[in-house]
C-alpha positions in Angstrom: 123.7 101.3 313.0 126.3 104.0 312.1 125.2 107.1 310.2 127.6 106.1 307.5 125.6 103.0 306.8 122.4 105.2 307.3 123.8 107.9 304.9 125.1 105.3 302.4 121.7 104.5 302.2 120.0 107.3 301.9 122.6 108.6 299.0 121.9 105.0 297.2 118.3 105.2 297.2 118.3 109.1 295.7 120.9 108.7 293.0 117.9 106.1 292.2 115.9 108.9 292.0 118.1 111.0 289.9 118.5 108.3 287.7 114.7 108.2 286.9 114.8 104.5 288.0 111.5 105.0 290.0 108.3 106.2 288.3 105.0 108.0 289.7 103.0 105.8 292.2 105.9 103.3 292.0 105.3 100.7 295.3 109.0 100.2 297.1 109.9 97.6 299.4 112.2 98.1 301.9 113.6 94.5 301.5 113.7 94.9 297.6 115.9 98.3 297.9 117.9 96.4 300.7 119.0 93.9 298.2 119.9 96.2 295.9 122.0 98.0 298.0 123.7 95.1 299.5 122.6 96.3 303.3 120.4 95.2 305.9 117.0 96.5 306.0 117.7 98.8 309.0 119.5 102.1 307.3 116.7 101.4 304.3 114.4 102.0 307.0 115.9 104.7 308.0 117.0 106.2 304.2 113.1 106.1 303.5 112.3 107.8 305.8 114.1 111.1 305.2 113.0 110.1 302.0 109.4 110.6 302.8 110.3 114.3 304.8 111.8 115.4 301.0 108.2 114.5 299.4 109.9 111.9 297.4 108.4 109.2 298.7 105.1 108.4 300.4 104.7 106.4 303.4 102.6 102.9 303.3 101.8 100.1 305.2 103.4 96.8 305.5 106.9 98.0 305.0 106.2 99.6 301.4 105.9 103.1 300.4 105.1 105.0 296.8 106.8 107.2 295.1 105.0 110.3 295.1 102.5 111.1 292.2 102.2 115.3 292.0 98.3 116.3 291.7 97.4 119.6 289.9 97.2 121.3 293.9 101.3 120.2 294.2 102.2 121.2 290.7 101.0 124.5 291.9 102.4 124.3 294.6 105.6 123.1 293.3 105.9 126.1 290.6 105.3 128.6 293.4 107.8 127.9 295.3 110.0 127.5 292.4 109.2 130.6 291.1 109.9 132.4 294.3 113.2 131.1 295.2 114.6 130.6 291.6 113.6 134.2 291.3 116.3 135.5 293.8 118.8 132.7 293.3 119.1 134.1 289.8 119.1 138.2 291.0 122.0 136.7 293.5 123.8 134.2 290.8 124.3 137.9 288.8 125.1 139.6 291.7 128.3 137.2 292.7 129.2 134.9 289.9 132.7 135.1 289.2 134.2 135.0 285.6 135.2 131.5 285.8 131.5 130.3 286.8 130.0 132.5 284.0 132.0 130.5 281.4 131.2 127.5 282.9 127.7 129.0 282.7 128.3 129.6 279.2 129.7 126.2 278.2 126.0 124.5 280.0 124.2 126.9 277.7 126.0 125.7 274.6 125.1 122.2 275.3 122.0 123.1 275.6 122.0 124.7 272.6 123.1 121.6 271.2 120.7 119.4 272.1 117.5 121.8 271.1 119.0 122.3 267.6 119.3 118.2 267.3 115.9 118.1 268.3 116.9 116.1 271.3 115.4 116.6 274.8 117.0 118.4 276.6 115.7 117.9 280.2 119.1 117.4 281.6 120.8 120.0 280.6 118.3 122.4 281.7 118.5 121.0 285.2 122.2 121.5 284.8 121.9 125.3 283.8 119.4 125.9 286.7 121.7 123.8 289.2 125.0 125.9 288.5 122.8 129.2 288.9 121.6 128.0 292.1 125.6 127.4 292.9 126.6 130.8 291.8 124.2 132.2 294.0 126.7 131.2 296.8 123.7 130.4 299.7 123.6 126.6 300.2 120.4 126.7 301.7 118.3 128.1 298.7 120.3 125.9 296.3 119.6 122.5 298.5 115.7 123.2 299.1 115.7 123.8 294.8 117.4 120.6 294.5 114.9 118.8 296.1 111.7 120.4 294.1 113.9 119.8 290.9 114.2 116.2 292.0 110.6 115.8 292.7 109.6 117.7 289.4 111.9 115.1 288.1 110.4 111.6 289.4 106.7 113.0 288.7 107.9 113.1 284.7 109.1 115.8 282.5 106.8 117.5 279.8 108.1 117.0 276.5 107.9 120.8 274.7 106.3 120.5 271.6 108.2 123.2 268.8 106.8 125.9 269.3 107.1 125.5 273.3 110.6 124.4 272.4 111.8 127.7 270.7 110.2 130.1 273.5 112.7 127.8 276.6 115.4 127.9 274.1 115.0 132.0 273.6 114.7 132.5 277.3 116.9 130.3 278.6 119.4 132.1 276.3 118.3 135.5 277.3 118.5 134.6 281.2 122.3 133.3 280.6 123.5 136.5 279.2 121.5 138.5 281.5 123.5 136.4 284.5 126.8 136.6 282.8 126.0 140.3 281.9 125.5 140.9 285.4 122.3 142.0 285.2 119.8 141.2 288.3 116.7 142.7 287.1 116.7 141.2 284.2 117.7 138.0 285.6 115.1 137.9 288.4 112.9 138.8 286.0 113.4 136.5 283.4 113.3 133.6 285.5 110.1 134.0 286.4 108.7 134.0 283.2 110.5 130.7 282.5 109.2 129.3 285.6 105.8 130.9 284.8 106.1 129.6 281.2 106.6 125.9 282.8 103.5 126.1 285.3 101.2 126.4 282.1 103.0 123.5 280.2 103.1 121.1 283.2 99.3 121.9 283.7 98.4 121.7 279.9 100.6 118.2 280.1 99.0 117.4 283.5 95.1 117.9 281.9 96.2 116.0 278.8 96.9 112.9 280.6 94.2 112.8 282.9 
């Protein structure tokens, strides 16, 4: 097996992910995802199991595994480390970003704009806004380990703001942009860790509702 084919499969498999093709507690089967990727079962085999070492998916017997379902202990868990590590990618992101990434910056925010004001949800462009600040931060590193905690946030289901929830993101996310583009890091670093703070609670309040 070539690490082409294993990578091919591994890529295959989380665009799945990013998709929102799989849901919480999902079974998969290694022959099922082998079919739909038009492979042999070996690289799936393979593919899962990096797979499992990201937390997306949990191992099982009988050639199956589930995606992973977050408990209130990895919500926490979750948030900490998000809060943490957004914290400084957004203190760096206004520290380097260069003109041409804070109007692309700028142009994310206006679409996000967009979408709150048509009362549409507007998940994806969030993750979009907090993707290109992990970007402008310049360290690879920090902005692949957020990727993966977005992407697992992701599978486990987004909360779906109610309005008044909805216009405190929309003020702060508008608050952290122009403190990024402004060039200001404290107020960036601090910002995003209210917004990060601010989701915690809403995930848990979503998290005890549903239980």
């Amino acid at each position: 097996m070539s690490n082409s084919t294993s990578d091919n499969a591994y890529q295959g498999i989380r665009q799945m992910f990013v998709r929102g093709e799989f849901q919480p507690g999902q079974r998969v089967s290694q022959s099922k995802l082998a079919r739909q990727l038009g492979c042999s079962t070996v690289p799936v085999v393979e593919a899962m199991r990096r797979l499992e070492s990201e937390g997306l998916l949990v191992k099982q017997a009988r050639k199956m595994a589930k995606v992973r379902e977050l408990s209130a202990a990895d919500l926490e868990g979750l948030y900490l480390l998000r809060e943490g590590l957004e914290a400084i990618t957004s203190r760096l992101s206004a520290q380097r970003i260069t003109d041409e990434q804070a109007a692309e910056l700028q142009e994310l925010s206006q679409v996000y704009e967009s979408a709150w004001e048509a009362k549409r949800l507007e998940a994806d462009a969030d993750i979009a806004i907090h993707r290109h600040i992990g970007r402008c931060a310049g360290c690879p590193l920090l902005s692949d380990e957020l990727e993966r905690l977005m992407l697992i946030e992701h599978t486990a289901g987004r909360v779906v703001h109610d309005s008044s929830t909805r216009l405190g993101h929309a003020h702060i996310h508008r608050a952290l942009v122009q403190a990024i583009i402004d060039r200001d890091a404290d107020s960036a670093e601090y910002l995003m860790k209210k917004h990060i703070q601010n989701g915690y609670r809403e995930a848990m309040r979503e998290f005890a509702n549903v239980r």
